[in-house]
C-alpha positions as CSV (number, residue, x, y, z in Angstrom):
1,X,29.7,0.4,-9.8
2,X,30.3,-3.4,-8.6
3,X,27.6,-4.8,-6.5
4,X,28.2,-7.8,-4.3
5,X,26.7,-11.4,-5.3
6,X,23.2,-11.6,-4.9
7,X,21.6,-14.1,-2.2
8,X,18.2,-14.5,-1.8
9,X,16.6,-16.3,1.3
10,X,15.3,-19.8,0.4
11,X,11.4,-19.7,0.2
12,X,9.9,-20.8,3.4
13,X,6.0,-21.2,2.5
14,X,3.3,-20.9,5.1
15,X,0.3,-22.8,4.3
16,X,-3.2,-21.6,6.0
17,X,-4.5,-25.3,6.1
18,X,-1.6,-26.1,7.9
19,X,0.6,-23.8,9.6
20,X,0.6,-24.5,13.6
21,X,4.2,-25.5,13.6
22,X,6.5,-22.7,13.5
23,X,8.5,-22.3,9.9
24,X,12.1,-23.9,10.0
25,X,15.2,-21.9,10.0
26,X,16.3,-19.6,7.3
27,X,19.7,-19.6,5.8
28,X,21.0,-17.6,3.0
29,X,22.6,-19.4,0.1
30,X,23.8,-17.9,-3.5
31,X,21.4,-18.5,-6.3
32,X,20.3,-16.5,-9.8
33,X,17.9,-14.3,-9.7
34,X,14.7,-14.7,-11.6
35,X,12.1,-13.1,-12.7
36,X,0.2,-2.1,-16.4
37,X,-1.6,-0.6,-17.3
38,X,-3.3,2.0,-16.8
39,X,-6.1,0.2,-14.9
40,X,-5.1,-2.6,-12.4
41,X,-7.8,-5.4,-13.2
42,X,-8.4,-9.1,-11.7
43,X,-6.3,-10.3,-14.6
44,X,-2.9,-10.1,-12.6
45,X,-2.1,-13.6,-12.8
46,X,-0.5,-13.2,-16.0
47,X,3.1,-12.1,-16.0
48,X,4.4,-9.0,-17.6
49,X,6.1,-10.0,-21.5
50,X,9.7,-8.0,-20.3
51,X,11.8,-10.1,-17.8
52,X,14.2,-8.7,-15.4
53,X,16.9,-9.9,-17.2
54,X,16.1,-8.0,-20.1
55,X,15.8,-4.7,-17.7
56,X,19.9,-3.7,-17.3
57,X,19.0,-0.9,-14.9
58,X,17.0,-3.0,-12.3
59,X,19.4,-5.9,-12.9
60,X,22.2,-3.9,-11.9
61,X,21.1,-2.9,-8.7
62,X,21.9,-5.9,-6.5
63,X,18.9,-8.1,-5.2
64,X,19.2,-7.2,-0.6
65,X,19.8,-8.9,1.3
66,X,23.6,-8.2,0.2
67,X,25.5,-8.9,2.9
68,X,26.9,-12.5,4.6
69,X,26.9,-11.9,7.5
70,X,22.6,-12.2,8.5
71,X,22.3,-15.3,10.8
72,X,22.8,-12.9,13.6
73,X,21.0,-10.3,13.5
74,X,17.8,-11.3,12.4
75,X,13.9,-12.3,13.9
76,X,13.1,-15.7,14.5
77,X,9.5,-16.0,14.2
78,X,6.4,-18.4,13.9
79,X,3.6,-18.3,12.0
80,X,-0.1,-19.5,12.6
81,X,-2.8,-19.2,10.6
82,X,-6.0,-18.1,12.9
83,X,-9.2,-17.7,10.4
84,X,-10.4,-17.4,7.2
85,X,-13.4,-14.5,6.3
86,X,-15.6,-14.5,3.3
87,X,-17.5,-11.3,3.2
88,X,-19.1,-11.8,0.0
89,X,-17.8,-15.1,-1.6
90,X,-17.9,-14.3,-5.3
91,X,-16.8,-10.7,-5.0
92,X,-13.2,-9.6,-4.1
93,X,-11.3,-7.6,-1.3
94,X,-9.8,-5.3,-2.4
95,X,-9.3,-3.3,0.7
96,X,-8.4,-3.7,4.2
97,X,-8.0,-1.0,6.5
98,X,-7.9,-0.9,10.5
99,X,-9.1,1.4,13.4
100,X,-9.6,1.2,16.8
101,X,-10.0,-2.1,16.5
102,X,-12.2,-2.7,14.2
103,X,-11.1,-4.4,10.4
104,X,-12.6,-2.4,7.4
105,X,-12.8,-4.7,4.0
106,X,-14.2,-3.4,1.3
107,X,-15.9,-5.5,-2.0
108,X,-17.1,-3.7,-4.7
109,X,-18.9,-1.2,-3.5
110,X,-19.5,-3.2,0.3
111,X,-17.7,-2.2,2.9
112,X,-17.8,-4.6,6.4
113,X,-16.5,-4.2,9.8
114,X,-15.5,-6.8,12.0
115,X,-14.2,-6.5,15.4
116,X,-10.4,-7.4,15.4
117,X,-10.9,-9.4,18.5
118,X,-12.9,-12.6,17.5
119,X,-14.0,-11.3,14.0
120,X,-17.2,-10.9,14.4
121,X,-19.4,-8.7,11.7
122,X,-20.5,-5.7,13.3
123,X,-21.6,-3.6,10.2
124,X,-22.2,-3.7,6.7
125,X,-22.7,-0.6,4.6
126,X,-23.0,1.4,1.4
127,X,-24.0,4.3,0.0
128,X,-27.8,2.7,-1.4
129,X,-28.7,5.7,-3.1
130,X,-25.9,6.1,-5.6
131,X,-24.0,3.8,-8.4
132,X,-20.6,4.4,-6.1
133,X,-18.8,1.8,-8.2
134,X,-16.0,-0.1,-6.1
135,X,-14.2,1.1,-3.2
136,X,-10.5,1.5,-3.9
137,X,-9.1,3.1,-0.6
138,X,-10.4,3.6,3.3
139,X,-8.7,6.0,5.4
140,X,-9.7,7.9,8.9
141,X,-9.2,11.4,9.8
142,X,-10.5,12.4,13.4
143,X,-13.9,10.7,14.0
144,X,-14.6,10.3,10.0
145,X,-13.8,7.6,7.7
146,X,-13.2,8.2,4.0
147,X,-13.9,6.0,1.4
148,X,-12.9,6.0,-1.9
149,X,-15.0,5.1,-5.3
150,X,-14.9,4.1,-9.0
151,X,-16.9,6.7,-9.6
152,X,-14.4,9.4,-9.0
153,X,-15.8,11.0,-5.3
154,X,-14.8,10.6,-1.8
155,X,-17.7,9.3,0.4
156,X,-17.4,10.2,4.1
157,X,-18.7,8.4,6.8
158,X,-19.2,8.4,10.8
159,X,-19.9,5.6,13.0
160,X,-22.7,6.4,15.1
161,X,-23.3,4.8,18.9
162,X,-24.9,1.5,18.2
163,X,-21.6,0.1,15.9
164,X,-23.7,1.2,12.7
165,X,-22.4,3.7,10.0
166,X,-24.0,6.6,8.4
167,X,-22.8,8.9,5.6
168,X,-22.1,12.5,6.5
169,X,-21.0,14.2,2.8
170,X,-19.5,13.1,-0.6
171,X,-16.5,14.7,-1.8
172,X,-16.4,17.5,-3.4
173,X,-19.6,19.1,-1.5
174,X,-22.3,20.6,-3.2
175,X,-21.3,23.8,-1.9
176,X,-18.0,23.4,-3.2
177,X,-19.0,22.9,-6.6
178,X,-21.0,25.8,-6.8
179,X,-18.7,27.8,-4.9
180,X,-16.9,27.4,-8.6
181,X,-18.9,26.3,-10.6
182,X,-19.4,30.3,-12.3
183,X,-15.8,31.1,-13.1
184,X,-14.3,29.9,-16.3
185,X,-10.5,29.2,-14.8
186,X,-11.9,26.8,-12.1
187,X,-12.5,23.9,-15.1
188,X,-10.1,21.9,-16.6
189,X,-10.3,20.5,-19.6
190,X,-10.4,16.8,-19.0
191,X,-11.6,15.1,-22.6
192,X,-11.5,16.9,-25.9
193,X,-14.8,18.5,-25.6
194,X,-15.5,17.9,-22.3
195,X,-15.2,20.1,-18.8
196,X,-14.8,19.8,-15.4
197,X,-14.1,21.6,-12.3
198,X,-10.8,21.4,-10.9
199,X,-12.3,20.6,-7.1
200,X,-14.0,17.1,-8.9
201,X,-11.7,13.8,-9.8
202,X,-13.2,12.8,-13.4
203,X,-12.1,9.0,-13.0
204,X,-11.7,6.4,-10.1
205,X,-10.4,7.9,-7.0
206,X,-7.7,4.9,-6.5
207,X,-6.2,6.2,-3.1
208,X,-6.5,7.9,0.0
209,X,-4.5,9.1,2.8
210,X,-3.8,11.7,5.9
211,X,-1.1,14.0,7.0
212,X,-1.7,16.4,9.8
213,X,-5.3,17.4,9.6
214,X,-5.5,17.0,5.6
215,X,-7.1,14.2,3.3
216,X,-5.0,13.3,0.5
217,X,-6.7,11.9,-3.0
218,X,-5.3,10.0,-5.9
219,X,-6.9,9.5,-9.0
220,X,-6.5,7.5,-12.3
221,X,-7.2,10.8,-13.7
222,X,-3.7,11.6,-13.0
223,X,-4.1,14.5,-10.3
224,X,-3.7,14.7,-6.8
225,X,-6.1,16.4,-4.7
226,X,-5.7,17.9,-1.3
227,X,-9.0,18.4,1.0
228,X,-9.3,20.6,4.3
229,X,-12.3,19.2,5.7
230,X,-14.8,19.5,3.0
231,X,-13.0,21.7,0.4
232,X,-10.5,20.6,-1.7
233,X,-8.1,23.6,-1.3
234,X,-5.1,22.6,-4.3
235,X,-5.0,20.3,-7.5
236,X,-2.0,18.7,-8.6
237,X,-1.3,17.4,-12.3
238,X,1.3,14.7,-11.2
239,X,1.8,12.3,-13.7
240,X,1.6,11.2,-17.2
241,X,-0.8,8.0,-16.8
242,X,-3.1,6.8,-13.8
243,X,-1.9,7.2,-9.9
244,X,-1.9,3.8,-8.4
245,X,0.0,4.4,-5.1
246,X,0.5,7.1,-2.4
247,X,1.6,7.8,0.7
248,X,1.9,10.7,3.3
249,X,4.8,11.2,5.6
250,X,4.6,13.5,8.4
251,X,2.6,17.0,7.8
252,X,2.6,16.5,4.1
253,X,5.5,15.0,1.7
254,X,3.6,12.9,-0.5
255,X,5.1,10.4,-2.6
256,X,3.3,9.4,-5.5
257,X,3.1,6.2,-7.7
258,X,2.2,5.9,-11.1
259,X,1.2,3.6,-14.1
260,X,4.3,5.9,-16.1
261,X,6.2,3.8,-14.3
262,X,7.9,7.0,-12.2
263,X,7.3,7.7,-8.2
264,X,6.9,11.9,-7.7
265,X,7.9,13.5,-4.1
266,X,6.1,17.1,-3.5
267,X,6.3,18.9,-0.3
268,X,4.9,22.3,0.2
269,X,8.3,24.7,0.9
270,X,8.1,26.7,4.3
271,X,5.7,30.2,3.7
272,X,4.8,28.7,0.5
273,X,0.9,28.0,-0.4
274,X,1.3,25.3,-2.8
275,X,2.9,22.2,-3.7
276,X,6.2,21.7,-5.5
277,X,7.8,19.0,-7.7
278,X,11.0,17.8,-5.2
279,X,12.3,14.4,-6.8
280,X,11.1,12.2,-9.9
281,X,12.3,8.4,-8.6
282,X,12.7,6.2,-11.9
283,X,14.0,2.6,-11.9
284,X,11.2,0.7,-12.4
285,X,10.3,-0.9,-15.9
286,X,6.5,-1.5,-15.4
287,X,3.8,0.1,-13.2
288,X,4.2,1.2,-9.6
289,X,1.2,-0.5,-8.2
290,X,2.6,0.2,-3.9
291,X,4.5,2.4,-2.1
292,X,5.4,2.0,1.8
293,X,7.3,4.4,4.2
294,X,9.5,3.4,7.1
295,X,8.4,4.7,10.2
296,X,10.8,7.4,10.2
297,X,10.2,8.2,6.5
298,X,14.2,7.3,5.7
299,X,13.1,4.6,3.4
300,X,10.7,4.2,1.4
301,X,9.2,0.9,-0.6
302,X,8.1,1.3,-4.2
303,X,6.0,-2.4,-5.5
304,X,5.4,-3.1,-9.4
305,X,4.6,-5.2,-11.9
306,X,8.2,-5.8,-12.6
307,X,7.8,-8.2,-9.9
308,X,10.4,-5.8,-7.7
309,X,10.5,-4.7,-4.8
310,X,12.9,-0.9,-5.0
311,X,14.3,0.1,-1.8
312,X,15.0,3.4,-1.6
313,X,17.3,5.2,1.3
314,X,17.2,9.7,1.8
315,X,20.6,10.6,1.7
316,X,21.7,12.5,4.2
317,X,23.0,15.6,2.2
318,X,19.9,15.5,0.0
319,X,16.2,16.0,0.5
320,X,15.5,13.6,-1.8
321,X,15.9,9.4,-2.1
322,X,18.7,7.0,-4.3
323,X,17.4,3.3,-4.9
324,X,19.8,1.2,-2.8
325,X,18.7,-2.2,-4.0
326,X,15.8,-4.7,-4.7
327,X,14.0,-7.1,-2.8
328,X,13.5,-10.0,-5.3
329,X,11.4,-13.2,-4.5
330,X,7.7,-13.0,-5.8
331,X,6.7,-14.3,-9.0
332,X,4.5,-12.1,-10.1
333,X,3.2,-8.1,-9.6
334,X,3.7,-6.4,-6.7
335,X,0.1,-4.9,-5.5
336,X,0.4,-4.0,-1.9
337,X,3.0,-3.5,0.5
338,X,2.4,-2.2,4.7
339,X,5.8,-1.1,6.8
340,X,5.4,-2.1,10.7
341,X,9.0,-1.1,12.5
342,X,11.5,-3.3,11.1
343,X,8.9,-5.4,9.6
344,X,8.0,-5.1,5.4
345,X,4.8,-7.1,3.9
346,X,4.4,-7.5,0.4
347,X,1.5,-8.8,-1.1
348,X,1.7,-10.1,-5.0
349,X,-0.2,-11.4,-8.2
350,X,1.4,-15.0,-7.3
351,X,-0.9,-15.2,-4.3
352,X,1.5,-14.8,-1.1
353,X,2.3,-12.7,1.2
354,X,6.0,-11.9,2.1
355,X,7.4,-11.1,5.4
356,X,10.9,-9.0,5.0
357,X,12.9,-7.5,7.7
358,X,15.5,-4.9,7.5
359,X,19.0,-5.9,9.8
360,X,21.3,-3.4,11.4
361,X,23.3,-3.3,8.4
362,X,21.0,-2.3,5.7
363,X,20.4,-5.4,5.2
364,X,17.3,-7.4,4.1
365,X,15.9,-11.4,5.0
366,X,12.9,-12.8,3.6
367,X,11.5,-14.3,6.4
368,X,8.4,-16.1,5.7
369,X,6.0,-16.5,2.7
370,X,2.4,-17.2,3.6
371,X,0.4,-18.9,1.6
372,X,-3.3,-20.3,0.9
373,X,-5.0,-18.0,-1.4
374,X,-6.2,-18.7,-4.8
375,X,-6.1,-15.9,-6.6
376,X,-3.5,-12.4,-6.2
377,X,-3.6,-10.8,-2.4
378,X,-4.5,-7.1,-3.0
379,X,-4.3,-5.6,0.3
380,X,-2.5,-6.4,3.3
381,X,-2.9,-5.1,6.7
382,X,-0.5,-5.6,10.0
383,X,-1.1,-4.5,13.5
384,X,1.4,-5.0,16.5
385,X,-0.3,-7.1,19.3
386,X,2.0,-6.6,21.8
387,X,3.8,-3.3,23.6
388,X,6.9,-1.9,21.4
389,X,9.8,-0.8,22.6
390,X,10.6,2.8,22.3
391,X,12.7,3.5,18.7
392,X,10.0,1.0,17.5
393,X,11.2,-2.1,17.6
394,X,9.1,-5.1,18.6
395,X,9.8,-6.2,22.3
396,X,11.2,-10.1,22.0
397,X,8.6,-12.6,21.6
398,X,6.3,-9.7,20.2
399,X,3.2,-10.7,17.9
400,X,1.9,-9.2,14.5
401,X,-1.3,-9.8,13.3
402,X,-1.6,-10.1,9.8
403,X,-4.7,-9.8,7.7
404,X,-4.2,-10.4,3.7
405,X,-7.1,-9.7,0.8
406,X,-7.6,-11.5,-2.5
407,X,-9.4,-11.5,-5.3
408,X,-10.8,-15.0,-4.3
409,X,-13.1,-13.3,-1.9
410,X,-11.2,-14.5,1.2
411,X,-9.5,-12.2,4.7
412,X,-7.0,-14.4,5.7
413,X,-5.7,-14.3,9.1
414,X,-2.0,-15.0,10.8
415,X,-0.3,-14.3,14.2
416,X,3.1,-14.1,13.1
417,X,5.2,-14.5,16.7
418,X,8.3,-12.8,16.9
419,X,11.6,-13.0,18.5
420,X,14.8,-10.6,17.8
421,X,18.2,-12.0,17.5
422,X,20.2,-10.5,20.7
């Protein structure tokens, strides 16, 4: 298949010790392309050995935006950088999360809350009786938030009246463990001489998320876990190495990310008790560290240490998605990506954050790098500040707040203004 030139959108860097003035214009022009393990460790500075070039089937799919005619029908925006947060200077964030206004950032095995207001610290908790190990995903589920740990449990928390928080349970419950802890067929075999029960993770929990009134749980131990309120009601063996990345569309397709390289789509057929296998998505030639879904769930974003970013569009005869391109620009792995409407951030081992925005057409622009941390941004978080328009788009002149993580300890914070093309 021929594939039309690939054009990249000059980099426009924001700096965070000086970014008042709005970025200048963007313009497209023609220019050449450029270029895990099992564990994701600080040492992501350091590129991977194997070069896009050298990787024929993600240097054949063509680099989006791919088409000429942009100027149009893309955002104009500006960029401001608002404050800077050190929650504990020589540890790093490696989690940001929001609700109900109120910022969840997570380092080591701290998590603080701030107000998203002024950013003010209202809280600061842990679990003081255990050796949780790091925090490596937040995510909320009625009045609960879920938190979860290196040392392969789920620790659920409630936020009581006065702003403080107090844990409720770990994951899997006592009760649940015993409730199979006699039969021989509820362990798994998890080392060569070693046991466990299939309701327990037996390495780092590495993700969490929600769909309907279920928790979802990834694990480096390979399995996926699904939990109805305190029970963990099915086990999945998804992939061959660690699960990095997941997401939750809807009532429960899960897509899956994995250090194998491969993203996985189950969904639970109609009448049917348990998960099924739908799609195995391979084009990238490292580690999928991210994943992202459009707000509709018609495209999904797949981040790696390939430095790529895979776009990948559901076909409309198909229950399943085919890569349509690549979003190319950062220099290093790919660790966290967050979908707002139209809007794609991308956070990366070469310390920026990218903004991206999909056009009528398919389309993609790079609109904006920010920049100002020292060492890789591992989470990013983006919150509208202003009413949408139904079909969620941003009304013109609408505001995103951007928060971005690093391993250099620091929560940036940007109020990126935007304003649609007519």
């Amino acid at each position: 298949m021929k594939f039309p030139s690939w054009l990249h959108s000059p980099r426009t860097t924001i700096n965070s010790k000086n970014s008042t003035s709005p970025p200048p214009p963007l313009t497209l022009s023609p220019q050449q392309s450029t270029t895990s393990s099992t564990t994701l460790s600080q040492d992501t500075t350091s590129t991977t050995n194997t070069s896009l070039e050298t990787n024929l089937s993600i240097l054949t799919l063509p680099s989006l935006p791919c088409l000429q005619k942009l100027s149009q029908e893309y955002a104009s925006l500006s960029v401001s950088f608002i404050t800077s947060l050190n929650p504990h200077q020589s540890f790093s964030v490696n989690v940001l999360a929001i609700n109900k206004n109120l910022l969840y950032a997570a380092s080591r095995n701290i998590i603080n809350v701030y107000d998203t207001i002024n950013f003010t610290l209202i809280d600061t908790f842990n679990d003081q009786h255990s050796s949780s190990g790091a925090v490596k995903s937040i995510t909320f589920l009625n009045e609960n938030i879920f938190s979860a740990h290196q040392d392969c449990k789920i620790r659920v928390w409630r936020l009581k009246p006065n702003k403080q928080h107090e844990l409720v349970s770990t994951l899997p419950t006592l009760n649940d463990r015993l409730r199979h802890v006699l039969l021989p067929k509820n362990y798994v075999k998890v080392r060569r001489h070693k046991k466990k029960l299939w309701v327990e993770h037996h390495d780092a929990v590495s993700g969490l998320d929600v769909g309907g009134n279920l928790l979802y749980s990834i694990s480096w131990d390979r399995s996926l876990k699904i939990w109805d309120k305190s029970r963990c009601i099915e086990s999945i063996k998804g992939h061959d190495d660690a699960i990095n990345a997941m997401v939750v569309f809807g009532h429960g397709t899960i897509y899956s990310g994995s250090a194998d390289k491969s993203i996985k789509v189950w969904d639970k057929p109609f009448g049917e008790k348990k998960y099924i296998l739908l799609a195995t998505l391979e084009k990238h030639k490292s580690a999928v560290n991210a994943l992202a879904l459009s707000h509709d769930g018609s495209v999904l974003f797949s981040g790696s240490n390939d430095r790529s970013i895979l776009v990948w569009e559901r076909e409309d005869s198909a229950n399943y998605m085919v890569v349509s391109g690549a979003l190319r620009g950062h220099a290093k792995a790919i660790l966290c990506l967050v979908n707002l409407n139209d809007l794609l951030f991308s956070g990366s081992g070469d310390r920026t954050v990218r903004i991206w925005q999909r056009g009528h057409e398919g389309g993609y622009r790079c609109l904006s790098v920010l920049d100002g941390h020292q060492m890789p941004v591992k989470s990013v978080v983006a919150v509208a500040t202003k009413t949408e328009e139904e079909g969620g788009e941003f009304n013109n002149n609408g505001g995103v707040k951007v928060l971005s993580g690093s391993f250099d300890g620091e929560i940036k914070v940007w109020q990126v203004m935007i304003s649609n093309a007519s």
